[in-house]
C-alpha positions, 0 to 999 in steps of 0.5 A, a space after each residue: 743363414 746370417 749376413 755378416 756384417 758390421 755397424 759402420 757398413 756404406 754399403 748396401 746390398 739388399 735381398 733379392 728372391 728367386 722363383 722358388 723363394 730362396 733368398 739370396 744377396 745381390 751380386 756385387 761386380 767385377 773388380 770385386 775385392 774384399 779385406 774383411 776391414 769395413 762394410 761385409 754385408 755382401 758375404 753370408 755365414 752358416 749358422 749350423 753347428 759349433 764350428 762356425 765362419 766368423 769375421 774378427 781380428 783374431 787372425 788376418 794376413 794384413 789390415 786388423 781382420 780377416 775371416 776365419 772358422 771359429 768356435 767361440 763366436 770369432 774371439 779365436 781362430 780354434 774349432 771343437 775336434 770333438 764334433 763333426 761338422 759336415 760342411 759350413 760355407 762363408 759365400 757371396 755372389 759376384 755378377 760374371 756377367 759380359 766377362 769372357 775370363 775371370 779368376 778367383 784369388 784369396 789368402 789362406 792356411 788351414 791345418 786340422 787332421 789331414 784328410 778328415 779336416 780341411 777347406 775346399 772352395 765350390 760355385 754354384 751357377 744354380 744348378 748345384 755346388 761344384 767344387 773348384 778347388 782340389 779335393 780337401 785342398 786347404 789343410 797343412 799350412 799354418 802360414 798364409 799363402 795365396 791360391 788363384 782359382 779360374 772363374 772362365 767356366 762360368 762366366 756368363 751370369 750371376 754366380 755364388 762362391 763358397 769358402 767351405 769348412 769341414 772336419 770329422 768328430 775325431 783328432 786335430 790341430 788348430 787352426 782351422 780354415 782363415 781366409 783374407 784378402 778375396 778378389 775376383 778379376 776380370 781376366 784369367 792366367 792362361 791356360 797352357 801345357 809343357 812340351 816333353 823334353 827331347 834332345 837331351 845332352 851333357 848340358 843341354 835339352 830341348 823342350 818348351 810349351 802351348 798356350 792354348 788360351 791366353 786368359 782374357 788378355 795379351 800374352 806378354 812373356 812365355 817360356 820354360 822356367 828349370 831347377 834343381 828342385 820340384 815346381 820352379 818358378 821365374 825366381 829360378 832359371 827361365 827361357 824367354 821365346 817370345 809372346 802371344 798364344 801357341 806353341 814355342 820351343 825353348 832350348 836349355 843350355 849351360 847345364 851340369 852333367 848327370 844331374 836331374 831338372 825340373 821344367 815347365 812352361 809359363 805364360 804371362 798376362 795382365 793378370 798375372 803368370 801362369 805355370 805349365 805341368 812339369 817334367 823331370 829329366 837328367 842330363 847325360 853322364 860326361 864319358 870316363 877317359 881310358 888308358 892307351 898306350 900312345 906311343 912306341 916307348 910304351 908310355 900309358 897316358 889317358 886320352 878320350 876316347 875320341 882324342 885315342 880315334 883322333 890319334 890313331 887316324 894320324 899315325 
């Protein structure tokens, strides 16, 4: 392994060895933000195989440098498709020590051959790597974009997280996994689900949400973001029921007939919003008016059929 680093670095962060003679960095504390600008000594790169962890300025999401898998020694954000590479880890330690809730978040795209090449995040709290992101979650984007990952579970002590590479020996596309901008927090977005959608009408429905864990911090908005389209967010439609944990009940009104939306829960703290599993659902069909004859003259006219009831009880 070798420590990244650069030749203008403030800081120090020096070796501390464990029981069985491995040694390891210090963990840096909570705030911790990272823009891979100036001093890095904390982070620590794999040296084995070709494609490699690197910190340049071949790509970045803001400021001039970023950390990226390199083949070259971080001239390019490229790797060699030809030769596997098993796993190669970016990490560094973070002391989660007296937190009660904390999170991850960092920038990333990644591309490569889907399934085969791609990054995954893990922690290790000394008992092992435990993977906490989605299984070959970082693959397909070749455009930065922003991942949170709750740190709650292991608060408590000293941890190890890991940014880690790997890709098989056969084909893909460039680039391969960059990260920037790495932060971890004290506090965590909520936890919570979304309620199962009920009383639906011709323009209506009601659902709503439980927030079972409010992430370190006050619940400042909760409610039921909904759409036409997957995943929406607060920049589409939204309820607002209230604060604080527990459940709620939101009522959805004003929407078109025989047509199918996507809801689910969200939940606002200091650290940002949180979004509850999401439900489809269509609205009902508005009734086709029939033909009665409605008068003595043999007139055809067209009337619901709850006017036609209407009619006929006041004959």
């Amino acid at each position: 392994m070798v420590d990244a680093s650069n030749s203008n670095s403030t800081n120090s962060y020096s070796a501390a060895t464990t029981a069985n003679g491995t040694t390891l960095k210090n963990p840096v504390s909570v705030p911790y933000t990272q823009d891979f600008e100036s001093s890095t000594t904390e982070w620590t790169l794999s040296t084995a195989g070709i494609n490699l962890w690197a910190i340049g300025s071949a790509t970045n999401n803001g400021g001039s440098k970023g950390l990226y898998i390199s083949n070259d020694n971080g001239v390019t954000n490229a790797y060699t498709i030809t030769v596997a590479q098993t796993g190669t880890d970016a990490s560094f330690r973070v002391n989660l020590s007296g937190l009660t809730a904390a999170s991850l978040t960092f920038d990333w795209k990644a591309n490569g051959e889907v399934n085969y090449d791609y990054g995954e995040v893990y922690i290790n709290t000394g008992a092992g790597d435990v993977r906490i992101s989605g299984t070959k979650e970082f693959n397909s984007t070749t455009a930065f974009a922003n991942r949170r990952i709750s740190l709650s579970p292991y608060v408590g002590g000293n941890v190890t997280i890991k940014f880690r590479w790997v890709n098989d020996a056969s084909t893909g596309t460039a680039p391969p996994f960059a990260v920037d901008n790495v932060t971890v927090a004290d506090g965590d977005v909520a936890t919570l689900t979304t309620t199962t959608v009920s009383s639906i009408s011709v323009n209506g429905a009601v659902t709503g949400g439980e927030i079972t864990n409010g992430g370190g911090s006050s619940i400042t908005a909760r409610g039921v973001v909904y759409g036409t389209s997957a995943n929406p967010t607060l920049a589409n439609s939204f309820t607002s029921d209230g604060t604080g944990t527990g459940t709620f009940t939101s009522n959805l009104t004003g929407l078109d007939d025989n047509t199918m939306y996507y809801v689910r829960a969200y939940a606002t703290n200091s650290t940002g919003t949180a979004y509850g599993n999401e439900f489809s659902f269509t609205t009902s069909s508005v009734s086709v008016p029939t033909a009665y004859t409605a008068s003595a003259t043999g007139a055809t006219v067209f009337y619901s059929q709850l006017e036609c009831c209407k009619w006929c009880r006041e004959l």
